[in-house]
C-alpha positions in Angstrom: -25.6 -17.6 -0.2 -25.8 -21.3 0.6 -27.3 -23.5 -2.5 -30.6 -25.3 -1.8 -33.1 -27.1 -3.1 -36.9 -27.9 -2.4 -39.3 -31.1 -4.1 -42.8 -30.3 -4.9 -45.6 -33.0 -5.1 -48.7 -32.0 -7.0 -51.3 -34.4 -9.2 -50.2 -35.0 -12.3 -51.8 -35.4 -15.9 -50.4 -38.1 -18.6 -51.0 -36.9 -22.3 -49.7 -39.7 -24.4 -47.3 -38.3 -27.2 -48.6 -38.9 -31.1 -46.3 -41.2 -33.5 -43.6 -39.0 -34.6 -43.7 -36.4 -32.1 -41.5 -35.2 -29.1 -42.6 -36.2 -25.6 -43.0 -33.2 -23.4 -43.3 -32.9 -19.6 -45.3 -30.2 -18.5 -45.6 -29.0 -14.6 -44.8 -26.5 -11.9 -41.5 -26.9 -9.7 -42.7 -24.2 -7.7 -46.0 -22.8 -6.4 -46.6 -19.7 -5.0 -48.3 -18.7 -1.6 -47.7 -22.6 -0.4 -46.2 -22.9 3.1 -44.3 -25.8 3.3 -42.5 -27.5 6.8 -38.5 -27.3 6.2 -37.5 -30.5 8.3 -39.2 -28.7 11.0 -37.2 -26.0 11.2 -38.7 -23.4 9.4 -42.1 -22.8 7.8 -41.2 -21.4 4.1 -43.3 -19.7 1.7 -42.5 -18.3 -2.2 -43.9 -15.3 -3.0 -45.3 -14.6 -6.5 -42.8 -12.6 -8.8 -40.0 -14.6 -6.7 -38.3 -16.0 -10.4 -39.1 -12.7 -12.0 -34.8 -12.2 -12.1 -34.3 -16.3 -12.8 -36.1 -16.5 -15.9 -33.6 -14.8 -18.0 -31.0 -17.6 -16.6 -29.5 -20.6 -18.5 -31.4 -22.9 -16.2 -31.1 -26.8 -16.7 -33.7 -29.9 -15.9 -32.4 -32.9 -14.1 -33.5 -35.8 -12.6 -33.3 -36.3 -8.8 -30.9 -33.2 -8.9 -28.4 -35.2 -10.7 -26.3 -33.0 -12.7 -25.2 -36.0 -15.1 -28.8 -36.3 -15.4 -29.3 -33.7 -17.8 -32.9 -33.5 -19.8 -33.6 -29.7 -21.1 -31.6 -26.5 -21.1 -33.0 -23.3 -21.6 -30.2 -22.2 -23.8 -30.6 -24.8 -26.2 -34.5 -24.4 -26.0 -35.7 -27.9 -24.6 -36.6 -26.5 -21.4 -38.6 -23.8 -21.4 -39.6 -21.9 -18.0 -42.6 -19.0 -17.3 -44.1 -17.6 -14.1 -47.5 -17.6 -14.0 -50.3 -17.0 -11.0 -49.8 -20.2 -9.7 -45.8 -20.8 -10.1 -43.3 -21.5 -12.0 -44.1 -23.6 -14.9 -41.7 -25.7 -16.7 -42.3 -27.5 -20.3 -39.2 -29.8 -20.8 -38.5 -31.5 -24.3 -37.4 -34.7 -23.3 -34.2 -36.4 -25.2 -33.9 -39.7 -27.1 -32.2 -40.8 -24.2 -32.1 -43.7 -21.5 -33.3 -41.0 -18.8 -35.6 -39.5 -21.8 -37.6 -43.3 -22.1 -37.5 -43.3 -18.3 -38.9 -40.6 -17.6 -42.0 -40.5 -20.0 -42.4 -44.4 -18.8 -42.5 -43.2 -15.1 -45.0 -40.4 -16.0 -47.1 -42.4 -18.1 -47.3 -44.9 -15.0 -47.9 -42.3 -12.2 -44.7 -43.7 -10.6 -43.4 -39.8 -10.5 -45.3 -36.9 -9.8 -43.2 -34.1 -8.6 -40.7 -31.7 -9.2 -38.2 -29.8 -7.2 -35.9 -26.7 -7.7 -32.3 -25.9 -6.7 -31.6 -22.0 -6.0 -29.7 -19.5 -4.0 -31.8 -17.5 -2.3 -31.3 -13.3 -3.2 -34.5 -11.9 -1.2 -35.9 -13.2 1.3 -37.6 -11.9 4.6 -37.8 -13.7 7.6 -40.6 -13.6 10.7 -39.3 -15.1 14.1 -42.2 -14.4 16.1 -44.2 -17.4 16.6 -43.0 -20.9 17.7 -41.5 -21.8 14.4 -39.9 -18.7 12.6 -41.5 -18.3 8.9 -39.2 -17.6 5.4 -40.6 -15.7 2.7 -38.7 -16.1 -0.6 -39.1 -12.9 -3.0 -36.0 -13.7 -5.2 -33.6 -16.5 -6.1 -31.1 -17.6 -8.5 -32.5 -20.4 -10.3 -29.7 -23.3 -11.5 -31.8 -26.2 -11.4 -35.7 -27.7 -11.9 -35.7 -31.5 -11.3 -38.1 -34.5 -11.8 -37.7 -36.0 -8.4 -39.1 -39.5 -7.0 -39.8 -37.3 -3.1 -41.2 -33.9 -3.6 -41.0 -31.5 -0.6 -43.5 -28.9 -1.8 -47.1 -30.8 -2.2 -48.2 -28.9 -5.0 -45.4 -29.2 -7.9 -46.6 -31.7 -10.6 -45.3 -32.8 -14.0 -46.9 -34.7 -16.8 -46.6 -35.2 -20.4 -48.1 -34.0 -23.3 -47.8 -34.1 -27.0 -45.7 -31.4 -29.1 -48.9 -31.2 -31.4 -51.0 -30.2 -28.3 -48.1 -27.6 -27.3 -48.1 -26.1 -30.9 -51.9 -26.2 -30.9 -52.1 -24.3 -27.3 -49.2 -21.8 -28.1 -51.5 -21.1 -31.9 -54.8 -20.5 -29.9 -53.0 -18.4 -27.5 -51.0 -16.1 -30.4 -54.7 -15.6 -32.0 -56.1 -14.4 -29.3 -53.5 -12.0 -28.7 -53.7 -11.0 -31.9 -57.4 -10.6 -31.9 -57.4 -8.4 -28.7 -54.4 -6.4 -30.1 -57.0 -5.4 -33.3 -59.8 -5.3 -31.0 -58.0 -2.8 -29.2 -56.6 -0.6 -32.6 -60.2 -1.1 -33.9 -61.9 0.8 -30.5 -59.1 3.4 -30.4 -59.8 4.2 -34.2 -63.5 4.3 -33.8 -63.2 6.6 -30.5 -60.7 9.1 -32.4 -63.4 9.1 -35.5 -65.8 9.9 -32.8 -64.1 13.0 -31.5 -63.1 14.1 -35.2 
């Protein structure tokens, strides 16, 4: 299995940070159902479930690729990954550091926008029949998500929000999990009362 890597462009969304909390860069380093040109050799496509296997993987965030680059790790919990309808989505706590300040300055100034991937691909399917032969991926092994200054895919982003605005989303969305969880017991109680 050959490593490889693919940049994503999408718009992106600066949410300034409040005093005395962590910046974090929000985005997608992958979309699903987009067909991209491979340096015109292939079209390629990911399919949706394609990180299903990856997100258990102690994955890191870079810039450009860079290994010495380092910004989140999902081991140590600043880089946390999901799949969703629309991709892979990536929330990376950015450090104190040099490439930390960079970063949030280049998002807050629209000077980066995209974010890539690096992977080995573990399913794919292949179709050779028209003029330019078409890859569908339906599994890698995820190493890498990167910030990168060219994106290949066109619909990646990456932007930054507050940590008080990621508390406050992850809060609403626990209560309403909750909620539909008692919803849920309440109808199930009043339908076996019903048959008692």
């Amino acid at each position: 299995m050959t490593f490889e890597t693919r940049t994503l462009p999408r718009p992106v969304e600066v949410r300034a940070a409040t005093e005395g909390t962590l910046r974090t860069a929000v985005g997608y380093a992958a979309v699903f159902n987009s067909t991209v040109d491979i340096g015109g050799m292939w079209m390629e496509t990911i399919s949706p479930g394609a990180f299903t296997d990856a997100l258990g993987q102690d994955v890191r965030a870079l810039i450009n690729h860079e290994p010495g680059r380092l910004l989140g790790r999902t081991a140590a919990g600043t880089l946390r990954l999901s799949q969703d309808a629309v991709g892979l989505a990536v929330e990376i706590d950015l450090p104190d550091t040099t490439d930390g300040r960079d970063v949030t300055s280049w998002l807050q100034r629209g000077d980066v926008d995209g974010m890539s991937f690096g992977f080995r691909a573990t399913k794919e399917t292949w179709d050779e029949t028209g003029d330019i032969p078409r890859r569908t991926i339906l599994g890698v092994d995820l190493r890498e998500v990167s910030i990168v200054t060219f994106p290949a895919y066109g619909d990646t982003s990456i932007a930054l929000r507050s940590l008080d605005a990621i508390r406050a989303e992850r809060r609403s969305k626990n209560f309403n999990a909750a909620a539909t969880r008692l919803r849920m017991k309440a109808n199930l109680d009043f339908r076996v009362r019903s048959k008692a």
